[in-house]
LOFI-446680 format. One line per field, with one value per residue (C-alpha): x, y, z; residue in one letter; residue number from 1. Coordinates in nm, 4 decimals, always signed. Layout:
BEGIN
east: (X/...) $
north: (Y/...) $
up: (Z/...) $
residuo: (A/...) $
num: (NUM/...) $
***
This chain:
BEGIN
east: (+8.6684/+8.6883/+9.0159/+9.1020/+9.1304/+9.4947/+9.4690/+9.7851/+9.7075/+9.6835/+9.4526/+9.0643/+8.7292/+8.5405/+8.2666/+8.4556/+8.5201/+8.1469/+8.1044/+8.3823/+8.5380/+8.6960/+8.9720/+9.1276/+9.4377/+9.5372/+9.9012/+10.1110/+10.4316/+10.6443/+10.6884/+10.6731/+10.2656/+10.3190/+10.5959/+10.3696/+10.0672/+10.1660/+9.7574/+9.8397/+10.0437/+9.8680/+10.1589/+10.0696/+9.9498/+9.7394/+9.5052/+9.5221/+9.4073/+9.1488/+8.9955/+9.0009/+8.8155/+8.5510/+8.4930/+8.4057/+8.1781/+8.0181/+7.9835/+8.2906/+8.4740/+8.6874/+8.9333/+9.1612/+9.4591/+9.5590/+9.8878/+10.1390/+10.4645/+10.7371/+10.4635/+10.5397/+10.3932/+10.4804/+10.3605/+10.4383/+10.2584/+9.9621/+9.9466/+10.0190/+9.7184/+9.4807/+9.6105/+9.3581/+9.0682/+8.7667/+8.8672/+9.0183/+9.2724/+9.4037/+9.7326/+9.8086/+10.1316/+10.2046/+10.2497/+10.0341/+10.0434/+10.3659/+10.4290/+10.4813/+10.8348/+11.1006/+11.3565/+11.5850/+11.2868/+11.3513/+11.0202/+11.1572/+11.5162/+11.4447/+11.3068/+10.9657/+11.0885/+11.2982/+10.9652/+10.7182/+10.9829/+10.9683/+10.6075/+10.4891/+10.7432/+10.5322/+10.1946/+10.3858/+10.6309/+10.6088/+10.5584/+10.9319/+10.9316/+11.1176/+10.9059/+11.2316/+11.3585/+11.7072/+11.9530/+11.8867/+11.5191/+11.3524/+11.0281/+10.6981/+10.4412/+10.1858/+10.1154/+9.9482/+9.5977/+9.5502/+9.8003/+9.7395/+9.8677/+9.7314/+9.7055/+9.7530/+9.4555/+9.4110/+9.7090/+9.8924/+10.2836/+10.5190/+10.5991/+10.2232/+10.1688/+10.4965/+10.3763/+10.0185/+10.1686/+10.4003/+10.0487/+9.8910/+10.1643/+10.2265/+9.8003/+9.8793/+10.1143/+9.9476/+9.5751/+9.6006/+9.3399/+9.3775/+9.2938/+9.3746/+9.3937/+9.1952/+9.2873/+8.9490/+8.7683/+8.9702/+9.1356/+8.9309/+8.8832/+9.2634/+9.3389/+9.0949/+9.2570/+9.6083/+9.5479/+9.3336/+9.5816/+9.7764/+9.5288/+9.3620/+8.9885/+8.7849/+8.6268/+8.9785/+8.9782/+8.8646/+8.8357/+8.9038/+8.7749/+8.5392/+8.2944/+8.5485/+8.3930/+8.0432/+7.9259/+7.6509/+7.7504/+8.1450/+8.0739/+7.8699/+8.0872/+8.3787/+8.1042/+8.0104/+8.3810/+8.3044/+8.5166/+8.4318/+8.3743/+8.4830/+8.3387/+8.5345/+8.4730/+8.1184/+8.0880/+8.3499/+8.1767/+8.4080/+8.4273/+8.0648/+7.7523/+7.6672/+7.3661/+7.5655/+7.7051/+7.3524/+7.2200/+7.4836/+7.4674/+7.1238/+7.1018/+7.3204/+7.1629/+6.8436/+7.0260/+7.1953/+7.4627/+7.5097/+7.7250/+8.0018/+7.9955/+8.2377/+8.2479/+8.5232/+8.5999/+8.9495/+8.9644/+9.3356/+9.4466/+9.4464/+9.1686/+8.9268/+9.0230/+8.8017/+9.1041/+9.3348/+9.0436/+8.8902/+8.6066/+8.3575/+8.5836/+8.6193/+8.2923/+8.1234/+8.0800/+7.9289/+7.7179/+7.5657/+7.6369/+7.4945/+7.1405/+7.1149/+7.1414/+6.8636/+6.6311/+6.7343/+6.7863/+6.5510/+6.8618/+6.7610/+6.8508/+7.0115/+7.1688/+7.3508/+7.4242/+7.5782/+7.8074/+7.9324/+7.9295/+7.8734/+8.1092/+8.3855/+8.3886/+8.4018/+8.6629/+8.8986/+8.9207/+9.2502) $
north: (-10.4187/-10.7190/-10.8465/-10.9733/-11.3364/-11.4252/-11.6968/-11.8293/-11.5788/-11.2849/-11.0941/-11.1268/-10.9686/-11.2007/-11.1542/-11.3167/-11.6342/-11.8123/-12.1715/-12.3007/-12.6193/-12.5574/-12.8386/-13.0239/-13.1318/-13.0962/-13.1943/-13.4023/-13.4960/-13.6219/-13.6623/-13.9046/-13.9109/-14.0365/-14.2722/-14.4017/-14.4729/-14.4416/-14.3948/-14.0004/-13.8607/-13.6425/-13.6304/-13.5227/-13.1979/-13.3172/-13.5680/-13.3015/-13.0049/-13.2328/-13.2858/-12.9551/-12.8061/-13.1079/-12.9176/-12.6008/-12.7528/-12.8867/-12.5115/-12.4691/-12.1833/-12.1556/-12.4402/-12.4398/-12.6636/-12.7865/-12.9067/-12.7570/-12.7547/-13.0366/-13.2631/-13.2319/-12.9204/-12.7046/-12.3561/-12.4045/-12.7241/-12.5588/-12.2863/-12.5025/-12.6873/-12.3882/-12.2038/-11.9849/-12.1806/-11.9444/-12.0745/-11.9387/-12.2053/-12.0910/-12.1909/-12.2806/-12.2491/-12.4133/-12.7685/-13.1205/-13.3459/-13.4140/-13.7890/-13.6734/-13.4661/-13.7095/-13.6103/-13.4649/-13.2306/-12.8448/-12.8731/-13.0224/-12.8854/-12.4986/-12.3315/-12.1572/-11.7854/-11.9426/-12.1292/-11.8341/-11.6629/-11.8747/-11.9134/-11.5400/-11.5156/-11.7183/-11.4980/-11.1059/-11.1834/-11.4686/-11.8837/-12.0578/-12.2297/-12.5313/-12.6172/-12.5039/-12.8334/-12.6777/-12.4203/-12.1311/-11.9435/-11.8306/-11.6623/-11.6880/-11.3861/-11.6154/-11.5418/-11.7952/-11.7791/-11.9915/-12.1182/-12.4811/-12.7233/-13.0644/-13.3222/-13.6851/-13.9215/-13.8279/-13.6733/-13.3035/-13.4231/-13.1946/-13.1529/-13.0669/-12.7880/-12.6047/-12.5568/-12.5008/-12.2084/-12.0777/-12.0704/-11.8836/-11.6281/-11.6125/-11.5206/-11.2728/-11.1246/-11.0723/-11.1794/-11.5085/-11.7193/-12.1296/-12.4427/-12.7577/-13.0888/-13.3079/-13.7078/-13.9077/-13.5700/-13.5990/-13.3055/-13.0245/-12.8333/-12.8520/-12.6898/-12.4154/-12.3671/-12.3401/-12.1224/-11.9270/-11.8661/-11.7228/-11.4801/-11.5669/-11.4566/-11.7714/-11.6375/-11.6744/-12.0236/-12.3665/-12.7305/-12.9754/-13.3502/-13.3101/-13.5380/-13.8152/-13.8202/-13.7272/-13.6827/-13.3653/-13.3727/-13.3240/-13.0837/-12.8688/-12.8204/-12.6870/-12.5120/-12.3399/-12.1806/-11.9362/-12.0963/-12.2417/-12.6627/-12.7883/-13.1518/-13.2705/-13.6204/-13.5994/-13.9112/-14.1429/-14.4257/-14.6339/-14.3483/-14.3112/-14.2433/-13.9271/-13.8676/-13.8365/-13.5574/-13.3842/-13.5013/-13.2756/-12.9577/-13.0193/-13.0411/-12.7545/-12.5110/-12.5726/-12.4865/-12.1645/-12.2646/-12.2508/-11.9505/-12.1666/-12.4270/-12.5114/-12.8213/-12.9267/-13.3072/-13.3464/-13.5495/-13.6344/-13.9754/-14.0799/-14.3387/-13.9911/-13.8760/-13.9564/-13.8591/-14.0979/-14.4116/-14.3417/-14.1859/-13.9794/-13.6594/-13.3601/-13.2400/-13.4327/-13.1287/-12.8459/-13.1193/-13.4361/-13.3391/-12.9713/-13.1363/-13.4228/-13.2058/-13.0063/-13.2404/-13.5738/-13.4645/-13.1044/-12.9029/-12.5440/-12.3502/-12.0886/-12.3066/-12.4504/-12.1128/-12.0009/-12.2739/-12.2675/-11.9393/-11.7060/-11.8453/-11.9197/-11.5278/-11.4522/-11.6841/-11.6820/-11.2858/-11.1282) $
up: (+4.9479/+4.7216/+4.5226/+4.1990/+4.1397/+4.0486/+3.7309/+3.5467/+3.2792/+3.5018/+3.7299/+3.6623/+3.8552/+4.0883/+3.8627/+3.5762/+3.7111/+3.6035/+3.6773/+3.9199/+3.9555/+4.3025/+4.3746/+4.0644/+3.8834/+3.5120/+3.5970/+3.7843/+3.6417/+3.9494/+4.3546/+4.5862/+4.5452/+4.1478/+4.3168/+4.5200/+4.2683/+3.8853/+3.8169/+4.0131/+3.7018/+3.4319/+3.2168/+2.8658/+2.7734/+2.4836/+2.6647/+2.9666/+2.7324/+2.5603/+2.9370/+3.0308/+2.6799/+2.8316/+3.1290/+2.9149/+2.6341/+2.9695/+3.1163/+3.3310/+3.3117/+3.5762/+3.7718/+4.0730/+3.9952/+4.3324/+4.2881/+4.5391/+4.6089/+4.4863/+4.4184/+4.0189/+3.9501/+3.6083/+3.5637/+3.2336/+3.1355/+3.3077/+3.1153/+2.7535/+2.8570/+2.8782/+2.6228/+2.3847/+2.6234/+2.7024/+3.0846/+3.4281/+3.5254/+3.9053/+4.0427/+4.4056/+4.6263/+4.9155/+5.0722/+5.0993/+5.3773/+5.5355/+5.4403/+5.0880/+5.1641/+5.2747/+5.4867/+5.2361/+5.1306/+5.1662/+5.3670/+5.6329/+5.6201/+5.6030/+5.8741/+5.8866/+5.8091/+5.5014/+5.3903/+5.4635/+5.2074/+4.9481/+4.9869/+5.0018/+4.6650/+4.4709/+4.6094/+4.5422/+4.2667/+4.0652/+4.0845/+4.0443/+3.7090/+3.8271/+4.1227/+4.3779/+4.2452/+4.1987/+4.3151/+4.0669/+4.0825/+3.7263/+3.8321/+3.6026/+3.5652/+3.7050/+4.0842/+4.2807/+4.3735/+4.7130/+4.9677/+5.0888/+5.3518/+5.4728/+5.7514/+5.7983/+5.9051/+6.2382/+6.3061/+6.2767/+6.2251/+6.3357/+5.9980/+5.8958/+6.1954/+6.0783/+5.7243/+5.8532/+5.9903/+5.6920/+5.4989/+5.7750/+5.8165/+5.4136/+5.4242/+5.6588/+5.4935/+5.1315/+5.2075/+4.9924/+5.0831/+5.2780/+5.1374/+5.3190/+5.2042/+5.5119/+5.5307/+5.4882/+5.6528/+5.9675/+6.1862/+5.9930/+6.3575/+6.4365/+6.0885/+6.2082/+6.5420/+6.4348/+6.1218/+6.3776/+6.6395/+6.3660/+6.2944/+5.9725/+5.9100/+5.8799/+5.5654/+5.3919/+5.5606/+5.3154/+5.4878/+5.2029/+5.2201/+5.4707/+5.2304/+5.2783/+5.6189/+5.5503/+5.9346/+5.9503/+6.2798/+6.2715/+5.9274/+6.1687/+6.4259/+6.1584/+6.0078/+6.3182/+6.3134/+5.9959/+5.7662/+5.4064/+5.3770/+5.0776/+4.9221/+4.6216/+4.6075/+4.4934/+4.2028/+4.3626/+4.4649/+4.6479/+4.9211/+4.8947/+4.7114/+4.5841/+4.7411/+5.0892/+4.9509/+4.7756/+5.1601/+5.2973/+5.0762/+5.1107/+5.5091/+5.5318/+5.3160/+5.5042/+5.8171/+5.6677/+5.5394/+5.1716/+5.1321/+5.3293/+5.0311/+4.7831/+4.5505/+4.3478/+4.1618/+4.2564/+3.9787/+4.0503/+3.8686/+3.4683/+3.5778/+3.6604/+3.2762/+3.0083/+2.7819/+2.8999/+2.8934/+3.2356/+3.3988/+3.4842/+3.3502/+3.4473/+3.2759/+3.5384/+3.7869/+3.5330/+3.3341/+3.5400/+3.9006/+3.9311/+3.6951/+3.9743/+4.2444/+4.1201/+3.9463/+4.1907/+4.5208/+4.5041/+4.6118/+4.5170/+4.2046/+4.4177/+4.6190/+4.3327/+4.1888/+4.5630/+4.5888/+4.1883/+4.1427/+4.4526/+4.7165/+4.5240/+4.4243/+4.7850/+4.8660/+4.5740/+4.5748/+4.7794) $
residuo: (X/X/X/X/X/X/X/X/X/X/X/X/X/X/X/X/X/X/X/X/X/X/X/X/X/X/X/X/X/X/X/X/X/X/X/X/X/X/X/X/X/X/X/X/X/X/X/X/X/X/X/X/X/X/X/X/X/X/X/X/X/X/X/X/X/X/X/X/X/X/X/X/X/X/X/X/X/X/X/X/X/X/X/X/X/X/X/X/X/X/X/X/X/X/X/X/X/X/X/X/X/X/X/X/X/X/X/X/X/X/X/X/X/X/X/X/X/X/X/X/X/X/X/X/X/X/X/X/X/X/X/X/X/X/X/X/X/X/X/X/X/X/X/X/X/X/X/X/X/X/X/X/X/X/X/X/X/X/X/X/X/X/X/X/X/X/X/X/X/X/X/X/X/X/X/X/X/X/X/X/X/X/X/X/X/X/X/X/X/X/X/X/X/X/X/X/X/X/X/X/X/X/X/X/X/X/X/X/X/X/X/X/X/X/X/X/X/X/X/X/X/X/X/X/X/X/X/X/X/X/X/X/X/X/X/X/X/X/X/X/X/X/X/X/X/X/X/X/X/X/X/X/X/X/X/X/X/X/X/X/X/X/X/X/X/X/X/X/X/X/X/X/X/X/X/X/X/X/X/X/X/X/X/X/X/X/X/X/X/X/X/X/X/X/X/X/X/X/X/X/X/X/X/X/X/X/X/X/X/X/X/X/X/X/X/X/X/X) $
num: (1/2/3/4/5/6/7/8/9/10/11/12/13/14/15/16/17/18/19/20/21/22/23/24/25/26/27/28/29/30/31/32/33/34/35/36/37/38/39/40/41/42/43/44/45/46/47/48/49/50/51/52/53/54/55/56/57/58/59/60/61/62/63/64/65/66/67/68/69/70/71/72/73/74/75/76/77/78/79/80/81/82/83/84/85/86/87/88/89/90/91/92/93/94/95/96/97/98/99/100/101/102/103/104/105/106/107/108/109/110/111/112/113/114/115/116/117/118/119/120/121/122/123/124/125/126/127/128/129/130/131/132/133/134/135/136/137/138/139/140/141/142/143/144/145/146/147/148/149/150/151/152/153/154/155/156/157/158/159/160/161/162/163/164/165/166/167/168/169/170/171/172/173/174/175/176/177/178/179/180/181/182/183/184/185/186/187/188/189/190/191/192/193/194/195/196/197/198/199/200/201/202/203/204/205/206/207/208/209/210/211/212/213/214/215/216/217/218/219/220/221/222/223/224/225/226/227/228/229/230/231/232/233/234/235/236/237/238/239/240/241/242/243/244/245/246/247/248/249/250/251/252/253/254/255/256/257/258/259/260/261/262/263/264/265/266/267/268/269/270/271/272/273/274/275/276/277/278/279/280/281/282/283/284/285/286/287/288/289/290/291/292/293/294/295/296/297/298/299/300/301/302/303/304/305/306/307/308/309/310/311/312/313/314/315/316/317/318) $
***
């Protein structure tokens, strides 16, 4: 029996979410990956909101805001930004790739059953205001609508394969769907294996990335295990073009494969914004990348209705 969809503003049908945007950002406001690169913080709620009504005058209608865990995430902000919008905006829990929790982290100091509680918390009760930045806990109303964990570039840290498996056990537990964040596309089948050995049904299973490393041949084989493939880096140019990616929904429809499709813009730096001076924007996805695929590289209109529409109603629904 199908779920609801959890969105910061409550509990919604499958049916309601319309046009999806499946991996994005409307705020970053701290952590070590704004430390790191300045250009990573989406800091203002104006030029943030101004982005995100974009999206809808474009057609969108529904966005998963993949920032997780103590990477500068604000329940709050995110839900100032979407305020009165005629939008789904979708909040995640969870963890990123292991390099961005230094060793003074609570990710790497608190065993799995402590971080399993705190994770499943956010899914059944409530996500923590303050980002479990401090010692005191102030729950919101808003409950999180994925669980996600990531890898390094070729490599599973120690680190990494422990939260891999507080996601799996906290998905488990309530039924939240995976997302993963993949480094350039690599270690997609080890994500499957572990979450796997803990038991999680493939179908609640998304590979992120894997167009960072547009191989048909390495897609296929994580393909082949069930789960859903997720390519969010469809217009950035200095990975690659965007036909590799039409060429691989494309290929893989063909071959029977487009309900296991998901597309996002991960559209995570001020530079992406057209609000704060940059580029393409996050109307990209609903207004020049679904027209190309159709009209440029003769992807099919169903085909681009399954993978905007369709799948993410499968997946997103616990």
């Amino acid at each position: 029996m199908m779920g609801s969809v959890k969105t910061i503003f409550g509990e919604i049908s499958p049916n309601e979410l319309g046009f999806v945007d499946s991996h994005d950002h409307l705020w970053k406001c701290g952590g070590m990956e704004v430390t790191h690169d300045k250009d990573f913080a989406l800091d203002n709620v104006e030029k943030c909101r101004a982005e995100l009504q974009s999206f809808v005058a474009a057609g969108g209608k529904t966005m998963v805001d993949m920032q997780p865990l103590g990477l500068g995430r604000d329940i709050e902000k995110l839900k100032a930004i979407a305020a009165d919008l005629p939008v789904n905006v979708i909040s995640v829990t969870g963890f990123h790739k292991g390099s961005f929790y230094d060793k003074i982290h609570f990710a790497n100091r608190y065993d799995i059953d402590q971080l399993i509680e705190m994770v499943a918390a956010e899914v059944t009760d409530g996500i923590e205001v303050n980002d479990y930045c401090g010692p005191f806990i102030k729950r919101s109303n808003t409950k999180a609508g994925l669980v996600k964990a990531g890898t390094s570039y070729y490599k599973v840290s120690a680190l990494e394969e422990k939260l891999l498996r507080v996601v799996a056990r906290v998905s488990k537990q309530t039924g939240i769907p995976v997302i993963t964040h993949t480094d350039y596309g690599t270690m997609g089948l080890e994500q499957v294996k572990i979450l796997k050995a803990e038991g999680v049904e493939p179908e609640k299973i998304c590979i992120g990335h894997l167009d960072r490393n547009p191989d048909p041949y390495y897609h296929a084989s994580v393909l082949k295990e069930g789960v859903f493939v997720q390519y969010d880096c469809v217009a950035r140019i200095k990975y690659h073009t965007v036909a590799a990616t039409a060429d691989l929904i494309k290929k893989f429809s063909q071959e029977g494969y487009a309900d296991k499709l998901l597309i996002g813009g991960d559209w995570g730096r001020a530079s992406y914004f057209k609000a704060f001076g940059g580029g393409p924007g996050l109307e990209y996805l609903p207004k020049t990348f679904t027209q190309l695929l159709k009209e440029d590289y003769n992807v099919k209109e169903e085909v681009v209705r399954k993978i905007f529409y369709d799948n993410p109603s499968h997946y997103l629904a616990y």
